[in-house]
VOFI-610823 format. One record per residue: residue in one letter; x, y negated, z of N, C-alpha, C in turn. Coordinates in steps of 0.2 Angstrom, whole numbers. Each point is the difference from the previous one (the first is absolute). Layout:
BEGIN
(kese "A" (X Y Z) (X Y Z) (X Y Z)) ...
END
This chain:
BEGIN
(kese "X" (-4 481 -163) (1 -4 6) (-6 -3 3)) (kese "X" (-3 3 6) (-5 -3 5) (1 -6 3)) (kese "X" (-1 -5 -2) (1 -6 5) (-4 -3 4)) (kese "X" (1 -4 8) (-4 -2 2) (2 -7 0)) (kese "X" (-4 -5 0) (3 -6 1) (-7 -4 6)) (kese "X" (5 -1 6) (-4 -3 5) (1 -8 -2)) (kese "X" (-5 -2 1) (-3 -9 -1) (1 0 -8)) (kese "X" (-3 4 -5) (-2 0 -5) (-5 -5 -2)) (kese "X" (-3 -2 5) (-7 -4 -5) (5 -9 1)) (kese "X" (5 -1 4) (4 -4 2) (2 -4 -7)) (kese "X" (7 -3 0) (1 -6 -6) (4 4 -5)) (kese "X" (7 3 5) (7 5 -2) (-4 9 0)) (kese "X" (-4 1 5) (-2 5 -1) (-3 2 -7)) (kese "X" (-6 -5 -1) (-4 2 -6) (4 2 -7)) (kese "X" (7 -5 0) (2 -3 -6) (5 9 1)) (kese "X" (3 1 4) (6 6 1) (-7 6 -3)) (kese "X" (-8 -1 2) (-4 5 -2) (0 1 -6)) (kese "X" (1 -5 -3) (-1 -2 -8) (6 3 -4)) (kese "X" (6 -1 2) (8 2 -3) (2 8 2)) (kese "X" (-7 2 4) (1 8 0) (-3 4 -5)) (kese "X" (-6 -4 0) (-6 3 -5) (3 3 -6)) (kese "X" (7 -8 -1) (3 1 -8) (2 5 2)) (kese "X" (4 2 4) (4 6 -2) (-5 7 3)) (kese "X" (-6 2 -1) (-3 6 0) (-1 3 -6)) (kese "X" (-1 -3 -4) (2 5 -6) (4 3 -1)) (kese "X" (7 -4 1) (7 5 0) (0 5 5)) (kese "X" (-2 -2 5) (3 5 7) (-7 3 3)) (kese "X" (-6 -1 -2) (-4 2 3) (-2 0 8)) (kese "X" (-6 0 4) (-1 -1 8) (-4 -4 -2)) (kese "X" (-3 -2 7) (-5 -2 3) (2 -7 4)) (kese "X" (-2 -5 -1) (1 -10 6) (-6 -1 1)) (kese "X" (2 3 8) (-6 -4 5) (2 -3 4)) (kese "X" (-4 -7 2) (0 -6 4) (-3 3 6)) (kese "X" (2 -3 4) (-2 0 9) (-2 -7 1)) (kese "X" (-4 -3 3) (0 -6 1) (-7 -1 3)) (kese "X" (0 -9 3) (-6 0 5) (-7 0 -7)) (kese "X" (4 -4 -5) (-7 -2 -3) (0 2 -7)) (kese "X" (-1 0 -5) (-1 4 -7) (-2 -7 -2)) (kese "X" (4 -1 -6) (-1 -4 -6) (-2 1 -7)) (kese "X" (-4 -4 -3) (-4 -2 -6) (5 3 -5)) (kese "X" (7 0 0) (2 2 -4) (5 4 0)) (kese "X" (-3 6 5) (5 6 -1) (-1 6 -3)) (kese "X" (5 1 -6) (-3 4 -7) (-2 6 2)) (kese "X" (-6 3 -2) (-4 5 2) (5 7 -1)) (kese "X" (5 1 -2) (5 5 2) (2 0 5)) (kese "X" (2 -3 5) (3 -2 8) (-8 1 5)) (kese "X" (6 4 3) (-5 3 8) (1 -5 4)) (kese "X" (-6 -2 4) (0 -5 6) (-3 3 6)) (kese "X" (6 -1 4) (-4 3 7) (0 -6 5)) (kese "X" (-5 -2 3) (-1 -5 4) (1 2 8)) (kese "X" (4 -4 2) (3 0 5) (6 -4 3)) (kese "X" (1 -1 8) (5 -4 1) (5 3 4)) (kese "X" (5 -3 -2) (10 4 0) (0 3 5)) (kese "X" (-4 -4 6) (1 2 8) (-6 7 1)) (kese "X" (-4 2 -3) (-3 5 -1) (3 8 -1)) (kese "X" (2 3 4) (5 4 -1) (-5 7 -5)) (kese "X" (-4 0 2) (-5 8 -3) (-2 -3 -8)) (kese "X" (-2 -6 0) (0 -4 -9) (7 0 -4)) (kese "X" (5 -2 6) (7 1 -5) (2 7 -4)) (kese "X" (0 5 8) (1 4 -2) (-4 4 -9)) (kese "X" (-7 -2 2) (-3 4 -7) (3 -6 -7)) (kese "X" (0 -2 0) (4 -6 -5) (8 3 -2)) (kese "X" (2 2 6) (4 3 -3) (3 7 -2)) (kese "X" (-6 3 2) (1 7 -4) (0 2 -6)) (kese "X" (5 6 1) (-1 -1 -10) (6 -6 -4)) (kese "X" (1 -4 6) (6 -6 -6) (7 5 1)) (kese "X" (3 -2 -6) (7 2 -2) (4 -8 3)) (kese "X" (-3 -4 -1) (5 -8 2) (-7 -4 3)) (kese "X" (4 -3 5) (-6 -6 5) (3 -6 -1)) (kese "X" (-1 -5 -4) (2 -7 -2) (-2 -4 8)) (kese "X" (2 -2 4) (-4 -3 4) (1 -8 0)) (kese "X" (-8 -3 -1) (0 -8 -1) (-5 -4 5)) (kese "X" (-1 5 3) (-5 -4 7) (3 -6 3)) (kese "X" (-3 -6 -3) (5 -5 9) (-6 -4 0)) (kese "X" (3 -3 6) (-5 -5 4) (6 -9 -1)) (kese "X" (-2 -2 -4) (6 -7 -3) (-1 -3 3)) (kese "X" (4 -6 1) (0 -6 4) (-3 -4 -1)) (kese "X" (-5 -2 -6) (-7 -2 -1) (-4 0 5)) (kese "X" (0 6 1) (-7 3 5) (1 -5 7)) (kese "X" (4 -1 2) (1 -1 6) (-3 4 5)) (kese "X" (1 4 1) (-2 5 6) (5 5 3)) (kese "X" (4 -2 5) (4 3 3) (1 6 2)) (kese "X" (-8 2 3) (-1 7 2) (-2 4 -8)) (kese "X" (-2 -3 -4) (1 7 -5) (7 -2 -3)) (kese "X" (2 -6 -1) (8 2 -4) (4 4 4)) (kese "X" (-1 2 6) (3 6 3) (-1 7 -1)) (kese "X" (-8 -1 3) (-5 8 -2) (0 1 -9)) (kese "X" (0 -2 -1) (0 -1 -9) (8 5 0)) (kese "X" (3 -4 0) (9 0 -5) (2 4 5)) (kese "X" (0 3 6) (4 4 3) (-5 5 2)) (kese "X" (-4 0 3) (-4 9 3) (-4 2 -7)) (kese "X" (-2 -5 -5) (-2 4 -7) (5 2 -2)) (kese "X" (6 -1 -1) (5 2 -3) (5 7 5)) (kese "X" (-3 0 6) (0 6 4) (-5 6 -2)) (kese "X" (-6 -3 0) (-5 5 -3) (1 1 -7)) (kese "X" (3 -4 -4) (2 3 -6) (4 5 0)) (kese "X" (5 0 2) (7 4 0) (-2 5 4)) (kese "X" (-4 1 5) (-2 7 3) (-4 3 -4)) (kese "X" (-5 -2 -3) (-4 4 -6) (3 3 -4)) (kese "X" (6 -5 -3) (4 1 -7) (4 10 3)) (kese "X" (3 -2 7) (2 7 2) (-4 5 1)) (kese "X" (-5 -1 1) (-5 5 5) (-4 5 -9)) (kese "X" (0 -6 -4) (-4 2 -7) (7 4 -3)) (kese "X" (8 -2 -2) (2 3 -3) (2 -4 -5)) (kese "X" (0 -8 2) (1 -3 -7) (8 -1 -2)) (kese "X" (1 0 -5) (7 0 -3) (4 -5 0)) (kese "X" (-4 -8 -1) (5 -4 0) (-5 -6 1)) (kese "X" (3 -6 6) (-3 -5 2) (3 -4 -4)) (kese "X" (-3 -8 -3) (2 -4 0) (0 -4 1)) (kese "X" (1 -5 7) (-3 -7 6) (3 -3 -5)) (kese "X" (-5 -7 0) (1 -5 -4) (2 -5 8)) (kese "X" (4 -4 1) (4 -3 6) (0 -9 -3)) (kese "X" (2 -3 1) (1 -7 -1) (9 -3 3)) (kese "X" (-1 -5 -5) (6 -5 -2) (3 -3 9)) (kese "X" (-10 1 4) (0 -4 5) (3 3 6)) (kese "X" (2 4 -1) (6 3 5) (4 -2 3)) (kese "X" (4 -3 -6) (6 -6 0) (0 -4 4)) (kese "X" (-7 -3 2) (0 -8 1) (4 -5 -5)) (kese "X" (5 -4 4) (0 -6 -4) (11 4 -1)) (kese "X" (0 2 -6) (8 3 0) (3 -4 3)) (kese "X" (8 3 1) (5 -3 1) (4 0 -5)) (kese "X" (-1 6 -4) (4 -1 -6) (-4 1 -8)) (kese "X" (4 0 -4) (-4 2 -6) (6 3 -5)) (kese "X" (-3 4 -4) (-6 4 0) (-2 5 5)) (kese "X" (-8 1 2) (0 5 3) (2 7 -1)) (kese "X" (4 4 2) (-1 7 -1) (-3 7 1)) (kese "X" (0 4 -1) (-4 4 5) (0 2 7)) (kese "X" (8 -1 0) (3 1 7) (1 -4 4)) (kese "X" (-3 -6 -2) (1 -9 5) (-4 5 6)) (kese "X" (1 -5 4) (-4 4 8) (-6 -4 -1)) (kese "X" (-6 -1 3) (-6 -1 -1) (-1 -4 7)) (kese "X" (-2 -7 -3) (-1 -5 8) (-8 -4 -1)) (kese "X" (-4 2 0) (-7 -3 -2) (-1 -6 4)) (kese "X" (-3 -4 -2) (-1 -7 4) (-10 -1 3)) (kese "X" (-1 5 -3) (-7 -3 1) (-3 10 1)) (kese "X" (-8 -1 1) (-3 5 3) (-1 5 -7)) (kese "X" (-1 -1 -4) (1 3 -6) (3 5 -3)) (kese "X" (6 -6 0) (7 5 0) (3 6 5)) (kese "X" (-4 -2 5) (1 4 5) (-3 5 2)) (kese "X" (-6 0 -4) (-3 6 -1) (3 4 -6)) (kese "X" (1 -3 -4) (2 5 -6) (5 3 2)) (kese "X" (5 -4 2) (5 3 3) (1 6 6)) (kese "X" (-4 1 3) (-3 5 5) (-1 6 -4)) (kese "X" (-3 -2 -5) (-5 5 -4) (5 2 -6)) (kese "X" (4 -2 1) (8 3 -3) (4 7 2)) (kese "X" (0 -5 6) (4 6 6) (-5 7 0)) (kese "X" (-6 0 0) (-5 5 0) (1 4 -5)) (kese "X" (1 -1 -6) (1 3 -6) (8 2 1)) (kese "X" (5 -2 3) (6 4 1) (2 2 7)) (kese "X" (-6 1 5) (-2 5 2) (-2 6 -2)) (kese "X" (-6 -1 -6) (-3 5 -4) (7 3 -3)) (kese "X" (2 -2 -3) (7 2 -5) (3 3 4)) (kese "X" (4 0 8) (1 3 4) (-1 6 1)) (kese "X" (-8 2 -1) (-4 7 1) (-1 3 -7)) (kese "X" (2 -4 -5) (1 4 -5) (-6 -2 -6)) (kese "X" (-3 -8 2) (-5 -1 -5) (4 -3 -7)) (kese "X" (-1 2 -4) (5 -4 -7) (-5 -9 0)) (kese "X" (4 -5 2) (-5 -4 0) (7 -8 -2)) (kese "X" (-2 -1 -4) (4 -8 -2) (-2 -4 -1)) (kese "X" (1 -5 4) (0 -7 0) (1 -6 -5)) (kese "X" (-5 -5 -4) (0 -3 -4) (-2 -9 4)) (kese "X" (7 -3 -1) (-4 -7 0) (0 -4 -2)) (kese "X" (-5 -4 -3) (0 -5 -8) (0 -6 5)) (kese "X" (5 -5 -3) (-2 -7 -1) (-5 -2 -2)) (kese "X" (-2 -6 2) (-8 -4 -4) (-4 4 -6)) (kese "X" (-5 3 2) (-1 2 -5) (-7 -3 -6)) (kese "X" (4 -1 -4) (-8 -6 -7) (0 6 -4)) (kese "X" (-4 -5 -7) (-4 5 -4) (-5 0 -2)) (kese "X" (-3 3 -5) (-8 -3 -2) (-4 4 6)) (kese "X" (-5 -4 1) (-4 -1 6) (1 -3 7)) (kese "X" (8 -1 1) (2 -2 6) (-4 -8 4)) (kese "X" (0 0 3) (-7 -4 4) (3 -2 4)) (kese "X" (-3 1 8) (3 -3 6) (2 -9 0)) (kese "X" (4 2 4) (4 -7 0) (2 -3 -6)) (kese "X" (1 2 -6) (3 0 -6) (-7 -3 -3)) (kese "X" (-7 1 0) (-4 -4 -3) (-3 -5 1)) (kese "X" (5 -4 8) (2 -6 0) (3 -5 -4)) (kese "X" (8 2 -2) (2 -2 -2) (-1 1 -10)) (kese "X" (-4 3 0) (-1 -1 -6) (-6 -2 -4)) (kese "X" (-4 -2 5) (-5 -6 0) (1 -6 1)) (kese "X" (5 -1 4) (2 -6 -1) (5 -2 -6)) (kese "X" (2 5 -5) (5 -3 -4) (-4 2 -5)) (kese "X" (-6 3 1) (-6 -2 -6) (-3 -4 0)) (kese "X" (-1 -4 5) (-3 -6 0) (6 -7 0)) (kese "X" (6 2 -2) (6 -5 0) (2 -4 4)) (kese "X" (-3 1 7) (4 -1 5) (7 2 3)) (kese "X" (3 -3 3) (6 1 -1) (2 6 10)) (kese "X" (4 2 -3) (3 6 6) (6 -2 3)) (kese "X" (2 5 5) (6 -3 3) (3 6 4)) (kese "X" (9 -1 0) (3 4 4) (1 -4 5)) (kese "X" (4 4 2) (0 0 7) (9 -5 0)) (kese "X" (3 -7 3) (7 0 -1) (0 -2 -9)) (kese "X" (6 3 -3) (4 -2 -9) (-6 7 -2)) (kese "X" (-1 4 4) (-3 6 -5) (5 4 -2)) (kese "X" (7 0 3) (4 3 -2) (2 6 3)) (kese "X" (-4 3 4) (0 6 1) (-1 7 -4)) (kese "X" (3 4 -1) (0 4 -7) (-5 6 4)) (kese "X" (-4 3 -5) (-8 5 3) (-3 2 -5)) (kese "X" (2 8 2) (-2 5 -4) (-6 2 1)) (kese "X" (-3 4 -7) (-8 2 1) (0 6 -5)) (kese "X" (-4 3 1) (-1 5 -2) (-5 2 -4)) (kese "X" (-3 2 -8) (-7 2 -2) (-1 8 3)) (kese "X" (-7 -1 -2) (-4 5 5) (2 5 -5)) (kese "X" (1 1 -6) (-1 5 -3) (10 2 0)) (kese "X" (5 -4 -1) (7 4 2) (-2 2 8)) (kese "X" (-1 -3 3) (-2 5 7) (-4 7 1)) (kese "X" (-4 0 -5) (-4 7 0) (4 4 -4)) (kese "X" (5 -3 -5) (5 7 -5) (5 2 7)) (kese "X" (3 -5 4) (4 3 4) (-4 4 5)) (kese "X" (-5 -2 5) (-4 6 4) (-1 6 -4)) (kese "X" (-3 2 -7) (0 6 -3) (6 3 -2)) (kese "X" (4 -4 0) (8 3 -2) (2 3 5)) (kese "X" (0 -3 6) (-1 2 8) (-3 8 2)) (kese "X" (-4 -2 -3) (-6 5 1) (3 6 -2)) (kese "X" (4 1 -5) (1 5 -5) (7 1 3)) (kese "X" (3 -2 3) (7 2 2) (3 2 8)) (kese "X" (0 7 0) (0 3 6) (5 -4 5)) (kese "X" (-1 -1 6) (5 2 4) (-1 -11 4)) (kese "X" (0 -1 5) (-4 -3 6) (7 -8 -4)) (kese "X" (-1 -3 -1) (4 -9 -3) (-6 -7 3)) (kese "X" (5 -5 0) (-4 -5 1) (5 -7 -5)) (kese "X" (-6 -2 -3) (0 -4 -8) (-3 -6 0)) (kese "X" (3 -7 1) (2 -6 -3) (-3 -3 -4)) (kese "X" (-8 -2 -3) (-3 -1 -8) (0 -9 1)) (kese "X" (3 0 -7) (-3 -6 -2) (5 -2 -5)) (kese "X" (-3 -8 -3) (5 0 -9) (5 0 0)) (kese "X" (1 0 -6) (9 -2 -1) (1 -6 -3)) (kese "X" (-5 -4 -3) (2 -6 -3) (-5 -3 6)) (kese "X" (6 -6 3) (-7 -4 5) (6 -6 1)) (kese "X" (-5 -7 5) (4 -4 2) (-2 -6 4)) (kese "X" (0 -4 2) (-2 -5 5) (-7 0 0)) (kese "X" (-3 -2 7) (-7 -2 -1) (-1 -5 -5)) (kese "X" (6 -7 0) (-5 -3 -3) (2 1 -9)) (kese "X" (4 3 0) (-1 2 -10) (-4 6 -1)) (kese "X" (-4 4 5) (-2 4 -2) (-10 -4 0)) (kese "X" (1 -8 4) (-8 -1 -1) (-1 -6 -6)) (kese "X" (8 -2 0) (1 -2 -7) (-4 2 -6)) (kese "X" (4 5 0) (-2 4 -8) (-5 3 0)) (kese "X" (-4 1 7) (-7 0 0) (-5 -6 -3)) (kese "X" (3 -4 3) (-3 -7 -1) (-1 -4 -10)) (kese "X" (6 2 -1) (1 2 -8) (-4 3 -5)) (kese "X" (0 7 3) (-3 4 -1) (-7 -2 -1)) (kese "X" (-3 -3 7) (-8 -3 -1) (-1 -7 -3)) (kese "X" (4 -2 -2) (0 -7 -4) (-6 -5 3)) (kese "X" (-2 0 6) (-6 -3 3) (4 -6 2)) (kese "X" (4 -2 1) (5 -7 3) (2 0 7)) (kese "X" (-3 7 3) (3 1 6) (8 2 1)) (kese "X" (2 -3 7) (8 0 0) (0 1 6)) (kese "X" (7 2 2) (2 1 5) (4 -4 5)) (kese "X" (-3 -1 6) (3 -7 4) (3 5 6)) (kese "X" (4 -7 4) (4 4 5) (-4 -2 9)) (kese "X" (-2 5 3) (1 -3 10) (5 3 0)) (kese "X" (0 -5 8) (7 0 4) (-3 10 3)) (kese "X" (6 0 0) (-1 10 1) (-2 0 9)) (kese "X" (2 -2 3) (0 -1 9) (-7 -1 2)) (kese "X" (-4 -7 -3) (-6 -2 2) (-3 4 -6)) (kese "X" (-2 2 -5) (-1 2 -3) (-4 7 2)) (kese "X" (4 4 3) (2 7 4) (-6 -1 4)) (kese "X" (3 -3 4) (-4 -2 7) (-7 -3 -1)) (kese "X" (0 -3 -6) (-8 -2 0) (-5 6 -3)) (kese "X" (4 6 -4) (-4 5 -2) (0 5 4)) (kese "X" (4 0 7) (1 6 7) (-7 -4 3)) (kese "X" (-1 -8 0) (-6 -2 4) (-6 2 -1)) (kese "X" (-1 -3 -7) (-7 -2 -3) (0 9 -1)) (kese "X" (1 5 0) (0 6 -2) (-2 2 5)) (kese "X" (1 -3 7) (0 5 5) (-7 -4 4)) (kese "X" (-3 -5 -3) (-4 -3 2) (-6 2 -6)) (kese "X" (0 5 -5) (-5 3 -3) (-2 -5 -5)) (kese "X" (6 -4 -4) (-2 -6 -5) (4 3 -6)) (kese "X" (4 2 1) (4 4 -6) (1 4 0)) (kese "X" (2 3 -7) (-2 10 1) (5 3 1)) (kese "X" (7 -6 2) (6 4 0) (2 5 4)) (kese "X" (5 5 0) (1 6 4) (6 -3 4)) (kese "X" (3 2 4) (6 0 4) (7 -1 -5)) (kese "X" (0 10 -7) (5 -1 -4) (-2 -8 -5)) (kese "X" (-4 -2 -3) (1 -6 -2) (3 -6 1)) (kese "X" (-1 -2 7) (5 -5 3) (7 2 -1)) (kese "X" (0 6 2) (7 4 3) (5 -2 -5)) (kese "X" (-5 3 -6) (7 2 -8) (-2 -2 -2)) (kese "X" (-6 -5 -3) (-1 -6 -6) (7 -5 -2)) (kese "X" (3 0 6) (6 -5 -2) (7 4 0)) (kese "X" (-1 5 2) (8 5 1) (-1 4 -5)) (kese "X" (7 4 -4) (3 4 -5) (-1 6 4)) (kese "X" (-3 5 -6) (0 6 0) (0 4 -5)) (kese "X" (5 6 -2) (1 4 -5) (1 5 1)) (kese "X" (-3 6 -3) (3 8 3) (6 1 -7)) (kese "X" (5 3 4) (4 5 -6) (-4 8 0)) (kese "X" (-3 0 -8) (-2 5 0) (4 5 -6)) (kese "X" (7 1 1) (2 5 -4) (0 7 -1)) (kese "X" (0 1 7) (-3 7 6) (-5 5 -3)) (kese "X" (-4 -6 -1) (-7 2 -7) (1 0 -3)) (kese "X" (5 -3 -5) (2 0 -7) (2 6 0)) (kese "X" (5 4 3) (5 4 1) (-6 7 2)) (kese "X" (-3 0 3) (-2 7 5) (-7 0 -6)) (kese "X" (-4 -5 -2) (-6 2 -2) (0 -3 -7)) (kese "X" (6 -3 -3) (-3 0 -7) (-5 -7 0)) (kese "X" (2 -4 3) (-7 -6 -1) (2 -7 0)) (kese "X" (-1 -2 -7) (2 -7 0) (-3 -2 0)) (kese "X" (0 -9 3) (-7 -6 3) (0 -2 -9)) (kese "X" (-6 1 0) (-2 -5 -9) (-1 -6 -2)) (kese "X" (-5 -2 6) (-1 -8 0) (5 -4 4)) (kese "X" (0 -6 -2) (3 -3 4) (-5 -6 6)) (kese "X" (4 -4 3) (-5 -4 5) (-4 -6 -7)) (kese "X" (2 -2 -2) (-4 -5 -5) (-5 4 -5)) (kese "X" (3 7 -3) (-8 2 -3) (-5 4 4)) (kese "X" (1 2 6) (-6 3 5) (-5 -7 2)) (kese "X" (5 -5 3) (-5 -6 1) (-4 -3 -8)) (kese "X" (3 0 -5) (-5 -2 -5) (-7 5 -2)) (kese "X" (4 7 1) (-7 4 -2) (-3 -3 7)) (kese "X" (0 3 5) (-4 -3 4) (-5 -4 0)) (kese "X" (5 -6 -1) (-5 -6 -2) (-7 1 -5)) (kese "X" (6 3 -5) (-6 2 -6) (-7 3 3)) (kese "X" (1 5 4) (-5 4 1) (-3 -5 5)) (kese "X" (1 -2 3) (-3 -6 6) (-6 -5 -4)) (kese "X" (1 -2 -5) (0 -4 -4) (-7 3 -5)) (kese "X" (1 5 -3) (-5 4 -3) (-5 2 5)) (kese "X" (1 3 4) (-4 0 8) (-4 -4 3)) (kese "X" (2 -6 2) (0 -3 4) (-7 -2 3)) (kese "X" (-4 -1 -5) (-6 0 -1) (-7 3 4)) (kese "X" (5 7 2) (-4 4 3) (5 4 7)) (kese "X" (4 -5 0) (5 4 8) (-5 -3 5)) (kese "X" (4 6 6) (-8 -1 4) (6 1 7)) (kese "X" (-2 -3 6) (5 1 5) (2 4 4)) (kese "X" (-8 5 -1) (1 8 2) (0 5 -6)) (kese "X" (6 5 4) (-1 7 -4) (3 5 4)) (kese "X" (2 4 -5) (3 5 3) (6 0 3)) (kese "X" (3 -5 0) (7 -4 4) (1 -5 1)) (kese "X" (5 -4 5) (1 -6 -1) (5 -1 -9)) (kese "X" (1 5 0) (6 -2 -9) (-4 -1 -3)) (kese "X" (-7 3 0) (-4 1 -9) (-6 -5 2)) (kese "X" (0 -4 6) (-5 -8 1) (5 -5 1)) (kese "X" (-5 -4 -4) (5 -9 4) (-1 -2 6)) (kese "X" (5 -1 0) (0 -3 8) (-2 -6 0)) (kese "X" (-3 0 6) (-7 -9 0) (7 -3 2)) (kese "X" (0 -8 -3) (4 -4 2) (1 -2 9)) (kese "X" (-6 -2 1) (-2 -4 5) (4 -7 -1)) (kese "X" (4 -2 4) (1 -10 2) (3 0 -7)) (kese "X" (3 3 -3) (4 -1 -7) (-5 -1 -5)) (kese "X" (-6 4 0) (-4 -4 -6) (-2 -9 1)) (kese "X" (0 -2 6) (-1 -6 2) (6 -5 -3)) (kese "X" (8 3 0) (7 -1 -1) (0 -1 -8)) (kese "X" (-3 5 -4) (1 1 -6) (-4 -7 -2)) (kese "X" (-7 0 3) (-6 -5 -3) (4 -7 2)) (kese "X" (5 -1 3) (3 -7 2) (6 -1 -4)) (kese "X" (4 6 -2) (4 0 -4) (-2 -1 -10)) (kese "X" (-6 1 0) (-3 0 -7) (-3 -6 -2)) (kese "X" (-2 -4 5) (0 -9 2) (3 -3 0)) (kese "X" (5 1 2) (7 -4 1) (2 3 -7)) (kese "X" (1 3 -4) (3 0 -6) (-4 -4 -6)) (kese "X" (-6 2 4) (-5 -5 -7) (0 -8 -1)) (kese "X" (0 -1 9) (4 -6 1) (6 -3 -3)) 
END
């Protein structure tokens, strides 16, 4: 099996690089990476072609030659930049799918997002819930859906994969906020009781479903994430536990709360995206039986051990995390006004 995997040098990409590698001794081929930048740690067996999505003549040679195209390119709500999370997630994902045809490739697998949904109105998600995005994001990915069952239309074999939150060793972004602060025993907070149930997914049951994907003919779209999970706040509980620092978890009011991280967000003081106001405090779960059933792939972790390793790895690290890299997932996100919140919060407890 020849595989390409676009945003390879990325958080999910690298790690889906790494779960292919395993399997080339059995099945033999070639994983090459497309991507803008090449990283320090991509094992000298994997092809790197440098280039961007929207680049059709670089796609195309990226993809010649592959038997399956994993596609992981996106442009996330970190970034803040409107005009690429569209150029990005929609006309890359056009120029991907016309390459994939024009080369011959066998079998697409777009990686999609949770954020589709927006904020449900029911739970659990299924694959067939209709898709109401609330933010620019989702809106993009969801375009770039439609694109992919255009292609299917014309006869591309191309299935859609979209993970809930995805953690895991290395996980970074947003997530190496809160886990600074509950290394350093400061305390955290939901949003309201915290009784919102919210599912996540590790990176590595995500990359067994996209290969299991990869390997099974014929155009589907698949639902990932765990099967043991449960409220925000017992899932920062048992993190909390877990890091025995004496951090806890307290409650804001979910309303102003909301509203104060859509401000200070939009005023460049916090790093939050749109979906994190959005669904910080609302329930969301995919039923993924569909996978269970069609691909053979059951979730391993649940939401309480993906957040500990995590931690772990965060914790071993941390020392040398750095704010830029090859993604927003595999850099910490700078706090901004919240390092000021934290240093106020770590006073007030010593007091």
């Amino acid at each position: 099996m020849n595989a390409l995997v676009t945003g390879g040098s990325g958080y999910f990409g690298s790690l889906l690089v790494a779960r292919l590698l395993e399997q080339l001794p059995e099945k033999g081929g070639t994983v090459r990476v497309l991507d803008l930048v090449d990283t320090d740690d991509r094992p000298r067996a994997v092809e790197f072609v440098a280039g961007d999505i929207r680049d059709a003549a670089v796609v195309r040679e990226a993809c010649t030659g592959m038997d399956v195209v994993f596609h992981n390119v996106a442009q996330v709500p970190l970034a803040r930049d409107a005009s690429l999370t569209r150029s990005v997630n929609i006309t890359g994902t056009e120029v991907l799918l016309g390459a994939c045809e024009a080369v011959g490739v066998g079998k697409v697998v777009s990686t999609s997002s949770s954020a589709v949904f927006g904020v449900p109105e029911h739970n659990p998600v299924m694959p067939d819930t209709p898709p109401h995005p609330r933010e620019p994001y989702g809106q993009a990915k969801l375009e770039a859906e439609y694109l992919c069952r255009a292609a299917v239309s014309r006869g591309l074999d191309v299935t859609i994969i979209r993970p809930r939150t995805i953690l895991g060793h290395g996980r970074l972004g947003i997530f190496a906020i809160l886990f600074d602060w509950i290394a350093d025993g400061i305390d955290v907070f939901v949003l309201g009781a915290g009784d919102n149930v919210y599912q996540f997914v590790h990176a590595d049951d995500l990359a067994d479903a996209c290969i299991l994907a990869g390997a099974r003919p014929g155009p589907s779209t698949y639902n990932i994430g765990a099967g043991e999970f449960g409220t925000m706040r017992a899932t920062l509980e048992s993190l909390c536990a877990h890091a025995g620092t004496g951090s806890r978890v307290r409650s804001l009011p979910a309303g102003l709360a909301a509203s104060a991280m859509r401000l200070t967000s939009a005023a460049g003081l916090t790093p939050f995206a749109n979906y994190h106001w959005l669904m910080y405090g609302k329930s969301m779960w995919f039923d993924t039986e569909n996978a269970e059933r069609d691909l053979g792939w059951k979730a391993r972790w649940s939401n309480a051990e993906m957040f500990e390793q995590s931690y772990d790895w965060f914790l071993e690290h941390r020392a040398n995390l750095s704010s830029e890299g090859a993604s927003q997932h595999r850099s910490a996100t700078r706090q901004g006004v919240l390092s000021a919140v934290k240093t106020m919060l770590k006073a007030t407890r010593r007091g």
